[in-house]
Structure formats: C-alpha cells, structure tokens
C-alpha positions in Angstrom: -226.9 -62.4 88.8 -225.9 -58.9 87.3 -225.5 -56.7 89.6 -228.9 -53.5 89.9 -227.7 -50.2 90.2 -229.3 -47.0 90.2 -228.7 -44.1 87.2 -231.2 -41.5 85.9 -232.0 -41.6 82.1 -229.7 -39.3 81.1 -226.4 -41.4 83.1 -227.6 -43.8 81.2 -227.8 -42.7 78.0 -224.0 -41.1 78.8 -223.0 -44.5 80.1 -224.4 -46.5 77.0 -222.1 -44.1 74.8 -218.9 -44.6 76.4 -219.5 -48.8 77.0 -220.4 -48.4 72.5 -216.7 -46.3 72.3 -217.6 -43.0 72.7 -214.0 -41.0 73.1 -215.5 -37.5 72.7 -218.3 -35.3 73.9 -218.6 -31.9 73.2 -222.1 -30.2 74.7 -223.7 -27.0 76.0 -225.9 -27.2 79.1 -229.4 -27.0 78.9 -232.2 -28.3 80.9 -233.6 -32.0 81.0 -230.1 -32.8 79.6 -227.6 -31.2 82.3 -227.1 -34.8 84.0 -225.9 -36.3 80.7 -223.2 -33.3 80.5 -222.0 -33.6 83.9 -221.5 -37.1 83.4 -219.7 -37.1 80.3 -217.9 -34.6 81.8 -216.5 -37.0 85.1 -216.5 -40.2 83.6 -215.3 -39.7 80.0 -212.5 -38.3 81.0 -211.6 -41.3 83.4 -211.9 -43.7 80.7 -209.5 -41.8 78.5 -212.0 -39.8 76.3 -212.6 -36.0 76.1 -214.8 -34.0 77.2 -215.6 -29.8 76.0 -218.1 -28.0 77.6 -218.9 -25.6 74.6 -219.8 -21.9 74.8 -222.7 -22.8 72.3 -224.5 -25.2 70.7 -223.3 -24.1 67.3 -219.6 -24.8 68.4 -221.0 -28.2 70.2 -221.9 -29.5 66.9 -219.0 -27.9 65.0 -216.6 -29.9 67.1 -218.4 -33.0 67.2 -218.6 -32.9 63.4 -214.8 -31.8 63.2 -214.0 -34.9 65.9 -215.9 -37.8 64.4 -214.2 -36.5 60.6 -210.8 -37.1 62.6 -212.2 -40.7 63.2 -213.3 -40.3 66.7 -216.7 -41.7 67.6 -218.7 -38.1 68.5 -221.3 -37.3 70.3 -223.1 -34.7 71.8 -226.6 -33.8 73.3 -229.0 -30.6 74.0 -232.5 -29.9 74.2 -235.6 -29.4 72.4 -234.3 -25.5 71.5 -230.6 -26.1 71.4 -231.1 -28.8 68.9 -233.1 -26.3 66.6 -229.7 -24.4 66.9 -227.7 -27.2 65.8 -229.7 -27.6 62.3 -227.2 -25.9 60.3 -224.4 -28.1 61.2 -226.4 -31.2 61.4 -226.8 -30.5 57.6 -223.4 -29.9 56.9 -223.0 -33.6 58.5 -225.5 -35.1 56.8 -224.1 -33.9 53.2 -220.8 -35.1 54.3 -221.9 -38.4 55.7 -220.1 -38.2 58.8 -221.5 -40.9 61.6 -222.5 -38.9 64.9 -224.5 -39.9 68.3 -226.9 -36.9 68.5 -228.9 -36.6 72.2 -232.1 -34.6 72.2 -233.5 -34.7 76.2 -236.8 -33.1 74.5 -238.7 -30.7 76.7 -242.8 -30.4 76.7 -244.3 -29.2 74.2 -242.9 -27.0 70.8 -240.1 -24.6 70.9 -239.2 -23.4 74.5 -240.7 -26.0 76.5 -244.3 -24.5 76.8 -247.3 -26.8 77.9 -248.7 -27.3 75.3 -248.7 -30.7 73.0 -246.6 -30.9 69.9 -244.4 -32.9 68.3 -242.0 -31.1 66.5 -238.7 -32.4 67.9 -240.1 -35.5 66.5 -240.5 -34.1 63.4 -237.3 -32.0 63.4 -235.4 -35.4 63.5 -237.2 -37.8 61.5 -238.0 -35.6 58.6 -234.5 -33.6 58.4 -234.0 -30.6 60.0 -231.8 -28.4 58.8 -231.8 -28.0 54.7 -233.6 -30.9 54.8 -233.4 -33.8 52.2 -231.8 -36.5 54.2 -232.6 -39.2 56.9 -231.1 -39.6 60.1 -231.9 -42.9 62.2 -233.9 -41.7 65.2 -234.7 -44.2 68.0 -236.9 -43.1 70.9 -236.4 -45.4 74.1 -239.1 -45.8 75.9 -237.9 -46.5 79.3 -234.5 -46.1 80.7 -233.3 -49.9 80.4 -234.5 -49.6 76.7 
C-alpha cells in the first residue's frame, strides 16, 4: 500500500518536477504560485538542484532559457500576468528549440486576476504567445493527483 500524504497543488506540481530531474528553478513570486517557489526553494536545494529567486520575471525566464541551453532540465513558474511578461523570452526559446517546464498557477479571469470569465491564459499558451508562430505542449491537470 503506498503510502497518502498531504501536499497542495502547487507542492505537487514542484515535487513532480524534481522526481522527472528538475536541477534548476529560477522564479519570481506571485500569487496562486508562491507555494510552488517556496518549495522549489527548500527542497531543490536538498536534492542537489538550484534554486534563484529572480528579481523579475524577465530574468526568471532569461535564466531558465540560459540553464536548460547549458543542458540542465529548467523550469520555472508565475502567474496569469507574470507569464504575459515572460512572452518575449518564451519566443526566443521557442525559435531556438530549447526544452523548458513552464508553470502558469492562472488567476480568475483576464489580465490581473479580475472576476470576470476569460480565457486568455489559455489562449496565450496554446496559440503562442509571444511572436507567435509556434506550438508549445500545454497540459491542464485537472485535479492535483492528475
């Protein structure tokens, strides 16, 4: 019998990169996803990876981009907002072709987390954000043990 234990989405999702090889995380904090950085942030470094707190999510992606180049499998994570800021260099690692975890912990609704319905994170990930003209694999648990 495996053994239950208790662990929010975003532990989880942290926890199912380091058990796939994650060795290095590089994120800004941002609310839903602050969990996910404070746990990269204690148990990556315990099972020999690293971990940067950024001091934006322009250099978050930058490093993760300049990491996984290196050979190191990258990831790192934000929100609804702070992956609109990441665009740029999403494209850049789309055109080079460079393999990367990307977590987006969306918020409600468009751009700063307002009540209202929308779905353009959706759209921002499965149509190419950025410059556009490429396809990233997108999947969208639906639960926490998916």
């Amino acid at each position: 019998m495996k053994k239950k234990i208790l662990i929010s989405g975003n532990e989880a999702m942290g926890e199912g990169a380091i058990q796939a090889g994650c060795t290095f995380y590089a994120g800004y904090p941002i609310t839903p996803q602050n969990e996910l950085t404070a746990y990269m942030a204690t148990e990556l470094s315990k099972r020999g990876g690293i971990f940067i707190q950024s001091e934006s999510e322009l250099a978050a992606i930058s490093m993760v981009y300049g990491a996984s180049v290196a050979g190191a499998r990258s990831m790192t994570s934000s929100s609804s907002p702070g992956i609109s800021l990441k665009q740029e260099g999403l494209s850049y690692i789309a055109g080079a072709q460079v393999p990367i975890v990307i977590i987006n912990v969306m918020r409600a609704g468009p751009g700063l987390g307002n009540v209202w319905p929308a779905q353009s994170d959706y759209f921002q990930a499965t149509k190419g954000g950025g410059h556009g003209d490429y396809r990233m694999i997108v999947l969208a648990p639906w639960s926490i043990q998916e």
